[in-house]
N, C-alpha and C positions, 0 to 999 in steps of 0.2 A: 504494500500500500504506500500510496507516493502522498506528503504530508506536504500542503503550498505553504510558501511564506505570504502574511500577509498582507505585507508592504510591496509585496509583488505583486499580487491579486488588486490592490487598489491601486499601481501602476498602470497594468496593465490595461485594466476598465479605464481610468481618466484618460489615456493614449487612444484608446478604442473611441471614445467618444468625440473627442478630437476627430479623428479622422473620418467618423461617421457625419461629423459637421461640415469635414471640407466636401466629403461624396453630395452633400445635402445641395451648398454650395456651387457643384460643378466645377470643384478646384480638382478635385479629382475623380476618376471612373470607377464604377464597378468593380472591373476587370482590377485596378491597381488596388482597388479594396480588401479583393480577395487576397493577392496576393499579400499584401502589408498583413493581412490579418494571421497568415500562415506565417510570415517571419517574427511579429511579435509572442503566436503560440508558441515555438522555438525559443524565443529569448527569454521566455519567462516561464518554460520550463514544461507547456502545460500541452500533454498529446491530445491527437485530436479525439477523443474518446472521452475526455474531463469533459466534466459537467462546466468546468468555467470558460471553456474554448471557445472562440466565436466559432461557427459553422457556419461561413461565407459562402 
């Protein structure tokens, strides 16, 4: 069982919404959405399987 940090977990989410703002925006695409969203699952530890994952 894989335990998250929780200074990570609230990174991660404030970074996500961010970027969910520039998509909003049209500063950025979908497409780079998904992508950003699989590098920050990565950086922040979390597979794509975790309940805390975006699933883009």
């Amino acid at each position: 069982m894989t335990q998250y940090n929780a200074n990570d977990l609230i990174h991660y989410r404030a970074t996500l919404a961010l970027i969910k703002h520039l998509v909003e925006e049209g500063v950025l695409t979908e497409k780079e959405y998904r992508r950003i969203c699989g590098i920050l699952n990565k950086k922040y530890g979390f597979p794509s399987g975790s309940i805390f994952a975006e699933k883009a």
